[in-house]
PLY file of the C-alpha trace (Angstrom):
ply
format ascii 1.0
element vertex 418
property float x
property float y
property float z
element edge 417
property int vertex1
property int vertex2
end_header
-28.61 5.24 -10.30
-25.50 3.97 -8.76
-21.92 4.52 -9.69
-21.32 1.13 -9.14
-22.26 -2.45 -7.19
-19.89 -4.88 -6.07
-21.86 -7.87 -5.82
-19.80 -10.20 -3.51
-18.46 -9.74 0.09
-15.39 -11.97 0.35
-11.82 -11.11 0.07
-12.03 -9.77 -3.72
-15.38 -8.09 -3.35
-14.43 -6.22 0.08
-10.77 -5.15 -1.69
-12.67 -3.75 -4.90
-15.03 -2.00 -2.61
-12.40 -0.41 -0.30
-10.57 0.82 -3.40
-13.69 2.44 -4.89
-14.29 4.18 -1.85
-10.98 5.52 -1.28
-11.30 6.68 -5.12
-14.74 8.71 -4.10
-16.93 6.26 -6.07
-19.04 5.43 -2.99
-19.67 1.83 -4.02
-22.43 -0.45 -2.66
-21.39 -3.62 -1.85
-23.56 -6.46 -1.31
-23.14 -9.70 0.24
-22.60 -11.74 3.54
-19.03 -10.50 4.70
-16.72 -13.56 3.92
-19.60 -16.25 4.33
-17.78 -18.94 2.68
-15.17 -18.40 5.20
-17.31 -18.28 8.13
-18.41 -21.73 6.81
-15.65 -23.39 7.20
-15.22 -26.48 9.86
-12.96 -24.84 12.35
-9.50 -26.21 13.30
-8.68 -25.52 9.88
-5.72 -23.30 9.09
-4.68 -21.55 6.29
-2.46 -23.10 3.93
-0.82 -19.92 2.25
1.83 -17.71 4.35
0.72 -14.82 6.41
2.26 -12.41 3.99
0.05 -13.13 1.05
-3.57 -13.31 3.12
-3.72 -9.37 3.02
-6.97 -7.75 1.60
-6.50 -5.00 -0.44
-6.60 -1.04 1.09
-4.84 1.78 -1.28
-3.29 2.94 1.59
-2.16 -0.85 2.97
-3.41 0.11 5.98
-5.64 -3.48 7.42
-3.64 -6.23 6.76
-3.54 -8.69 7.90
-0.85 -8.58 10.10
-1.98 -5.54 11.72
-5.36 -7.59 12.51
-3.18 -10.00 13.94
-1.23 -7.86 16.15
-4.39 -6.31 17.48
-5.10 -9.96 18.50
-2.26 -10.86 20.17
-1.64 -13.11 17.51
1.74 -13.75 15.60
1.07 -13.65 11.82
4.82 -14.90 10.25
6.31 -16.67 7.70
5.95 -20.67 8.37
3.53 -20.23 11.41
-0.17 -21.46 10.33
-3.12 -19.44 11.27
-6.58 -20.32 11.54
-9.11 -20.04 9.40
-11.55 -18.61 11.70
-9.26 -15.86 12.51
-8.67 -14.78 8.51
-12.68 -14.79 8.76
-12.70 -12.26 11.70
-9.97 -10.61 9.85
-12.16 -9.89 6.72
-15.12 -8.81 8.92
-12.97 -6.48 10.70
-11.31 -5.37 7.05
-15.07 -4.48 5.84
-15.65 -2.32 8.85
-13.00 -0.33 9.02
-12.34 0.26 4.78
-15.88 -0.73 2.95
-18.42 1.85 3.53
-22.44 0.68 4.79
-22.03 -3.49 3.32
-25.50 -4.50 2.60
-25.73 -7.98 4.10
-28.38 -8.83 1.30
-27.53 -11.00 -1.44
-27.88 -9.97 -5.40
-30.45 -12.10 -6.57
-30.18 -11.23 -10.61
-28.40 -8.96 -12.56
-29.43 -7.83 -15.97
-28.61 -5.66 -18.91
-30.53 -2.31 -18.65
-30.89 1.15 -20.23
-27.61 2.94 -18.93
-26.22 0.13 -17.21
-27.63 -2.51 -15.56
-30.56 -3.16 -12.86
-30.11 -5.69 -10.00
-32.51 -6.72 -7.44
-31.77 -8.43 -4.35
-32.95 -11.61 -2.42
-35.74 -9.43 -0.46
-36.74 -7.95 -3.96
-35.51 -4.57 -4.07
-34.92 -2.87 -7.36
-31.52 -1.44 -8.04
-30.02 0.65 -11.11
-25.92 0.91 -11.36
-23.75 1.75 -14.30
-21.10 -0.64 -13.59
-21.35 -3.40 -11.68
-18.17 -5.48 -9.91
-19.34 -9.43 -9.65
-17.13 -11.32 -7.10
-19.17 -13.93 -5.89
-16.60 -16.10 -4.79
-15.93 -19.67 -5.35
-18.94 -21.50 -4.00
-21.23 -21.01 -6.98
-18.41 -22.76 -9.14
-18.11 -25.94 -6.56
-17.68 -29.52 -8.56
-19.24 -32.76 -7.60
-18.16 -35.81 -9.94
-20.84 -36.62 -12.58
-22.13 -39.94 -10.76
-22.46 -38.21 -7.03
-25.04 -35.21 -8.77
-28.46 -35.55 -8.25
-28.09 -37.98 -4.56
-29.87 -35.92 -1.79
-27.29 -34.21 0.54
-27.69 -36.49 3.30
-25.26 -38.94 0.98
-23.36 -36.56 -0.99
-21.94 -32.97 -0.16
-19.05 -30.62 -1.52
-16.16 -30.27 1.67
-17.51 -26.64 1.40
-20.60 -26.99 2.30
-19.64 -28.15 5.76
-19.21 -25.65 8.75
-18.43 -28.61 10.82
-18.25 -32.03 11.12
-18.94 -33.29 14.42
-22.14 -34.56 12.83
-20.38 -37.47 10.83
-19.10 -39.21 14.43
-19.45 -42.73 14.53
-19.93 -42.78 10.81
-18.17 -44.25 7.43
-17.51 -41.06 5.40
-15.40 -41.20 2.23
-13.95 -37.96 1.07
-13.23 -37.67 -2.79
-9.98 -35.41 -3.94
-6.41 -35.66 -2.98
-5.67 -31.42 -2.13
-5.73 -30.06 0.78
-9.51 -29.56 1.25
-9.54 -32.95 0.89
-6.70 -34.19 3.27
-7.91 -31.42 5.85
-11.50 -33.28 6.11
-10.05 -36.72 6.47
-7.87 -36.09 9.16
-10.30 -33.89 10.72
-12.85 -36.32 10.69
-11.37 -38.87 12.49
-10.06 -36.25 14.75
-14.12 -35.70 14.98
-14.65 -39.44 15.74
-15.70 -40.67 12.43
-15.89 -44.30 12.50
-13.98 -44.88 9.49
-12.21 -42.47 6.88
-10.90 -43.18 3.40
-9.63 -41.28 0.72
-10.85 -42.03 -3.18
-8.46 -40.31 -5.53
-7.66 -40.28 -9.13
-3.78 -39.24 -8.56
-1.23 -42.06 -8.12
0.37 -40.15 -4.88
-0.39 -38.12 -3.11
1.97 -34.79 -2.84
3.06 -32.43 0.30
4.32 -28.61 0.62
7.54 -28.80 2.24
8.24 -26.51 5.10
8.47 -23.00 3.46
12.16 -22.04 3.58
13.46 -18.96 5.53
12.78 -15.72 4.20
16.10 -14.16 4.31
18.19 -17.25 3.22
21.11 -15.55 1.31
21.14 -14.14 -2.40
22.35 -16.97 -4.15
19.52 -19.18 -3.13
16.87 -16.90 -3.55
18.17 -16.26 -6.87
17.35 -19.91 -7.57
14.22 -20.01 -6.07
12.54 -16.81 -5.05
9.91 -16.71 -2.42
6.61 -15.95 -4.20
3.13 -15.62 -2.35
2.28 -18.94 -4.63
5.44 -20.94 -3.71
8.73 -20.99 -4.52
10.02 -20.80 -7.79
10.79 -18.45 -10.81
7.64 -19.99 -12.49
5.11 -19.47 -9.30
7.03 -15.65 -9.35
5.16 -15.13 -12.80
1.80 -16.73 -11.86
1.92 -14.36 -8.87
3.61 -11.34 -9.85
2.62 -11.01 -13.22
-1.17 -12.30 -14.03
-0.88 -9.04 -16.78
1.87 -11.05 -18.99
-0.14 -14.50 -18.15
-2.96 -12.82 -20.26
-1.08 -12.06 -22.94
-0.04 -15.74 -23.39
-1.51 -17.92 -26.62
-4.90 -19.37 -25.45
-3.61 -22.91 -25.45
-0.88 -22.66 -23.26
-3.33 -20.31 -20.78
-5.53 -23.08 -20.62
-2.74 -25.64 -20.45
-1.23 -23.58 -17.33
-4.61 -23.12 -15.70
-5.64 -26.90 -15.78
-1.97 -28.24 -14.09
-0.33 -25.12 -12.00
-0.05 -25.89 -8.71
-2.10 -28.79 -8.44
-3.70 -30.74 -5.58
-1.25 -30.92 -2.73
-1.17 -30.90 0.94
-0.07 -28.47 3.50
3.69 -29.45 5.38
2.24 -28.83 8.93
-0.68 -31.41 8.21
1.16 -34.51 7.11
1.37 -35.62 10.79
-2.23 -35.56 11.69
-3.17 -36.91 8.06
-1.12 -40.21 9.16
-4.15 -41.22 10.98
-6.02 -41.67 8.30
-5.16 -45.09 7.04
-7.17 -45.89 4.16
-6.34 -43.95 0.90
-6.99 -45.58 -2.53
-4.73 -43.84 -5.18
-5.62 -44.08 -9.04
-9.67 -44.91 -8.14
-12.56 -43.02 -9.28
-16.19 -42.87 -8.45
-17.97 -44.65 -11.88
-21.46 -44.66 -10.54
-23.28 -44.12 -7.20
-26.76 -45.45 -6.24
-28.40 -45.63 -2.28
-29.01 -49.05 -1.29
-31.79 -50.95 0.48
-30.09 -50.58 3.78
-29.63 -46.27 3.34
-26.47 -46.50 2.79
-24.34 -45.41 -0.47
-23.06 -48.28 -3.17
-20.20 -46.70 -4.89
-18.76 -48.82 -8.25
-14.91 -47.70 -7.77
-13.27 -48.25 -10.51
-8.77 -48.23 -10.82
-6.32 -50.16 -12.29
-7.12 -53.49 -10.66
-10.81 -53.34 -12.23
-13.87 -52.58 -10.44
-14.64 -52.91 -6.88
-17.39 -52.29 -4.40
-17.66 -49.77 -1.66
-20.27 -48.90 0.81
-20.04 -46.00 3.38
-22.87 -44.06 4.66
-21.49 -40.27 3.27
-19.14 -39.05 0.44
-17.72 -35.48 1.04
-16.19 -34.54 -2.52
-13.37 -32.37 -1.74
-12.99 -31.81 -5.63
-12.41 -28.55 -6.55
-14.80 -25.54 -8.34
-14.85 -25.36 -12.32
-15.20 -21.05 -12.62
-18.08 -21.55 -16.07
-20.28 -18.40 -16.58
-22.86 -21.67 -16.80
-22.79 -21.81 -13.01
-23.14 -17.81 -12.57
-26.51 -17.69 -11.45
-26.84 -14.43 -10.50
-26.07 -12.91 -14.59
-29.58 -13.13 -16.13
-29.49 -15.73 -19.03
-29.52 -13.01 -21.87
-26.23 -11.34 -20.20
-24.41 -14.83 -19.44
-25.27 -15.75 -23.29
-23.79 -12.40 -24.58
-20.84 -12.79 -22.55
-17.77 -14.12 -24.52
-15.90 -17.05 -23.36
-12.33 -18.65 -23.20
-11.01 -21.95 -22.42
-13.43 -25.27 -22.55
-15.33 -24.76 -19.08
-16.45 -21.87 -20.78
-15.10 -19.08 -18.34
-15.79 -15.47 -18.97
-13.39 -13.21 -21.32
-11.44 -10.62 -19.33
-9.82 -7.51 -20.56
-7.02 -5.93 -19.04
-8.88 -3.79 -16.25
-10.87 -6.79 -15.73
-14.08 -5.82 -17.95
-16.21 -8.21 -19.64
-17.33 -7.94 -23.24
-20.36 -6.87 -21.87
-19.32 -2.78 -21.54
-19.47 -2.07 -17.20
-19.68 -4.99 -16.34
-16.45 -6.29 -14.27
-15.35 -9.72 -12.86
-12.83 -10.33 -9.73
-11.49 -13.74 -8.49
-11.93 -17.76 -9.44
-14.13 -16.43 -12.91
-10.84 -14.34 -14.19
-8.23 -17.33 -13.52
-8.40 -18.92 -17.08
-7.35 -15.22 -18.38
-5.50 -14.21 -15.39
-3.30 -16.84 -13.79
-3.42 -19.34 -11.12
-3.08 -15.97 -8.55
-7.01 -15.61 -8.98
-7.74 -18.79 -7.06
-6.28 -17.19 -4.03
-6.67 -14.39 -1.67
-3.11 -13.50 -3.09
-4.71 -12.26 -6.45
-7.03 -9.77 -4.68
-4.36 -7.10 -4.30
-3.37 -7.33 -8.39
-7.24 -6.82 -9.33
-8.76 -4.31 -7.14
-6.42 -1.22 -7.90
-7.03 -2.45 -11.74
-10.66 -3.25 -11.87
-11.74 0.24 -9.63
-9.28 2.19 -12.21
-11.28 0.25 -15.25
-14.68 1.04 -13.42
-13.58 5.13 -13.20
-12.39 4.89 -16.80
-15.87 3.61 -18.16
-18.08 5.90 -16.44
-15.77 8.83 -17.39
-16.51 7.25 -20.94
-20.26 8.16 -20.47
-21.47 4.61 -19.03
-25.16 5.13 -18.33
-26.05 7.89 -20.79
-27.85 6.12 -23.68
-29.25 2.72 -24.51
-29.40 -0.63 -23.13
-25.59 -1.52 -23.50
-24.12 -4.01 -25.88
-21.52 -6.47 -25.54
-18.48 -5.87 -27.61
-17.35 -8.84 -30.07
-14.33 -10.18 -32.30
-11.13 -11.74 -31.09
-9.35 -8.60 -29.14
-9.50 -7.98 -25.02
-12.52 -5.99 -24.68
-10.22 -3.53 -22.77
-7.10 -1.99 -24.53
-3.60 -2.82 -22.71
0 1
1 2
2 3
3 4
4 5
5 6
6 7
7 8
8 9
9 10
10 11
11 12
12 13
13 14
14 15
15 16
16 17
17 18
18 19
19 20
20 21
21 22
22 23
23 24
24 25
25 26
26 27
27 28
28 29
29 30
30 31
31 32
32 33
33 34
34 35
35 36
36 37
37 38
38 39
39 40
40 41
41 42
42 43
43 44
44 45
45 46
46 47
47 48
48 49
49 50
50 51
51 52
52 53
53 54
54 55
55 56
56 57
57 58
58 59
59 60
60 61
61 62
62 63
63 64
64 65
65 66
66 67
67 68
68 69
69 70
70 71
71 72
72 73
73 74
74 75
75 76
76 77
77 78
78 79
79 80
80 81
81 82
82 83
83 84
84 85
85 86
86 87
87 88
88 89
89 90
90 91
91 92
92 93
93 94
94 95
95 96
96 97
97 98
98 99
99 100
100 101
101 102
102 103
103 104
104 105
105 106
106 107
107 108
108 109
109 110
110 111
111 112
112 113
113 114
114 115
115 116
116 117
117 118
118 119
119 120
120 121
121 122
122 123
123 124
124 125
125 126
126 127
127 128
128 129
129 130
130 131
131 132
132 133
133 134
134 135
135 136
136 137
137 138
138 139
139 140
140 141
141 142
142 143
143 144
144 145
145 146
146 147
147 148
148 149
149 150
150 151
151 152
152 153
153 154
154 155
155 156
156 157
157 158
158 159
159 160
160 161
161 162
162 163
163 164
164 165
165 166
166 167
167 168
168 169
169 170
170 171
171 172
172 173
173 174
174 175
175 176
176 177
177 178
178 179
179 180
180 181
181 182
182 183
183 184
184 185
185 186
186 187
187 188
188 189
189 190
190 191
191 192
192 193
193 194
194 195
195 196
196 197
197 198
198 199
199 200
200 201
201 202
202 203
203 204
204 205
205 206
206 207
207 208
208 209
209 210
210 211
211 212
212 213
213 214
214 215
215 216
216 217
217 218
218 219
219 220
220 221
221 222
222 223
223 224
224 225
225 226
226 227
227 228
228 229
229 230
230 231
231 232
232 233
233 234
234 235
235 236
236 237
237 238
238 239
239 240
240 241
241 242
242 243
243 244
244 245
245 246
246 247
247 248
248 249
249 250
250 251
251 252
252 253
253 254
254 255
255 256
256 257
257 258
258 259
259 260
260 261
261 262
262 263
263 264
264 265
265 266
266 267
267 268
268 269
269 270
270 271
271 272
272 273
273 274
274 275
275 276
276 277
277 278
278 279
279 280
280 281
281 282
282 283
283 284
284 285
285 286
286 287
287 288
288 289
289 290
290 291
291 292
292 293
293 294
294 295
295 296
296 297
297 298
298 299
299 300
300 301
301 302
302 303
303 304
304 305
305 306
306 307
307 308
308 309
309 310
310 311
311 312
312 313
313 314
314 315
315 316
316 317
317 318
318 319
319 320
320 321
321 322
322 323
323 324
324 325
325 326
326 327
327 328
328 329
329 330
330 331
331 332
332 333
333 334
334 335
335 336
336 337
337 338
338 339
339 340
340 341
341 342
342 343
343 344
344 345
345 346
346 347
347 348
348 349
349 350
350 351
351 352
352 353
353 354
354 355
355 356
356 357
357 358
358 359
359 360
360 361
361 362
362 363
363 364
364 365
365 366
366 367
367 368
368 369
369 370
370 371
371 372
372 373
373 374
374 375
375 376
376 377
377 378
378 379
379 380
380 381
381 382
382 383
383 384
384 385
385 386
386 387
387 388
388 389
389 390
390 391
391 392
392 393
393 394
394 395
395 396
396 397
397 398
398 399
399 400
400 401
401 402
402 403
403 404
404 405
405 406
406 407
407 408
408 409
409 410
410 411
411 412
412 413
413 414
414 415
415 416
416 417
């Protein structure tokens, strides 16, 4: 029986893993180390700062600016780095602070006597009393209701693509008006695409401005504090204080979590986004079909009525919706036990991250709705790993594993005392 299983092996699953183990708890982590990362089309870059990429150590020991320096690489305030690199960076995080990773993936975990029992994709049987599930974001991805169901080689989420040299010569329209969005467009037609559009619900589209000095005098960060979220007083509580976002009235949680920081562009990507010249603003998909000739027939539909468009691929760059629906891995009889918040029916989270279900513990995009805007970055990964390891030690000195097959706990209180 093991202490505990992190199932997950990006940034949050690798910082819950190094914490356990520098707590003695010798975890066993599972999962491809920062897959969806590795997936990524390169020439990307990431959008947040340098300063708020770290994984999480006890000790703060592999950031990652000392991954950086090891490179050769400068990793400072306004200079972009590359996605690929922050993907080497979490490899080389995982060797040097997460004990023997297990490349497998979990296939299903389950309620048990004790705890739980897990098997993974090559069928090996596993017992743990706690289990830590951060599976990331792409189990969550969202595809617009009229694009589901059409065969990938019309319709794909921006994160399925590792690159997209494939699409040259080709009509490609790319859903969404963020920066996975905007970062596909213009590096499609950087890729030779043969034409490019943008289909967006907003009416604009918006741009980060270039990130103001760090030491700008007292008065003006007073104003306006740098925050790893952004600028702002506001962005300073999303970021430095997901504990006091919990505690907020459910409605204004959810009304926080639906509109902070929404879809915008990165500053240093304006420039190369100006060559893609078709973006329709205020348009949405309202049904999809293939046509005789192979290519897509989209009904876009805006303020002008309904038109038609036909392009041979759409790429929706539109997000991930963290439901329990979408968890896969939970067997159906622990997802249904599990209670919920918010209307995309996320998972409730207690203040050392713990489910309702007793052991079990969530990191990253599933704890945003109780947790803050924070958890849909690699920022939040430092704020829940100290937390979730210290709820993990608490529950199994509670006597986790010693009788019956758990139960979930119920009523309107955080499963986990503040």
């Amino acid at each position: 029986m093991e202490d505990l299983v992190v199932v997950g092996a990006g940034p949050y699953g690798l910082s819950v893993a190094a914490h356990a183990a520098a707590h003695g708890l010798r975890p066993r982590t599972f999962g491809r180390s920062m897959e969806s990362w590795h997936a990524m089309p390169s020439g990307m870059f990431l959008k947040s700062e340098p300063w708020a990429s770290h994984l999480s150590d006890p000790a703060g020991a592999y950031g990652l600016d000392a991954y950086a320096a090891s490179r050769g690489v400068r990793a400072e305030h306004g200079v972009p780095l590359p996605v690929d690199l922050f993907a080497a960076y979490g490899d080389w995080f995982a060797r040097q602070a997460v004990p023997a990773l297990d490349e497998r993936l979990i296939s299903s975990v389950a309620p048990a006597a004790g705890g739980f029992k897990l098997r993974t994709e090559d069928g090996e049987k596993l017992r743990a009393r706690t289990v830590a599930l951060a599976v990331g974001v792409l189990p969550f991805l969202e595809i617009p209701g009229p694009l589901r169901g059409l065969p990938r080689r019309y319709v794909t989420h921006s994160s399925h693509h590792g690159g997209l040299d494939g699409f040259a010569g080709r009509d490609v329209t790319v859903v969404g008006a963020g920066q996975a969005a905007l970062e596909t467009a213009a590096l499609l037609v950087e890729r030779g695409a043969a034409a490019v559009r943008i289909v967006a619900r907003a009416d604009r589209l918006r741009w980060n401005t270039l990130p103001a000095p760090l030491d700008r005098g007292r008065l003006s960060s007073l104003r306006a504090p740098h925050t790893g979220l952004g600028r702002g007083w506001r962005n300073k509580l999303y970021a430095d204080a997901p504990g006091i976002f919990r505690r907020l009235p459910a409605g204004t949680r959810q009304r926080i979590f639906g509109s902070a920081l929404g879809p915008a562009g990165a500053w240093w990507l304006r420039e190369r986004f100006a060559a893609v010249g078709d973006v329709r603003l205020r348009q949405r998909i309202a049904s999809a079909e293939v046509a005789g000739d192979g290519r897509l027939r989209l009904d876009v539909t805006g303020p002008e009525g309904t038109t038609v468009l036909e392009t041979d691929h759409v790429i929706a760059a539109t997000g991930f919706v963290p439901s329990l629906d979408r968890a896969g891995v939970l067997s159906p009889a622990l997802r249904g036990a599990l209670r919920r918040v918010g209307p995309g029916g996320a998972p409730a989270v207690g203040a050392l991250f713990e489910s309702s279900w007793p052991g079990l513990f969530l990191a990253g995009l599933l704890t945003a709705p109780s947790y803050g805007p924070s958890m849909r970055f690699v920022l939040g990964a430092e704020y829940t790993a100290g937390r979730l390891v210290k709820g993990v030690r608490q529950r199994l000195r509670s006597g986790a594993g010693s009788g019956a097959v758990g139960r979930p706990r119920t009523g309107g209180k955080a499963p986990v005392p503040v």
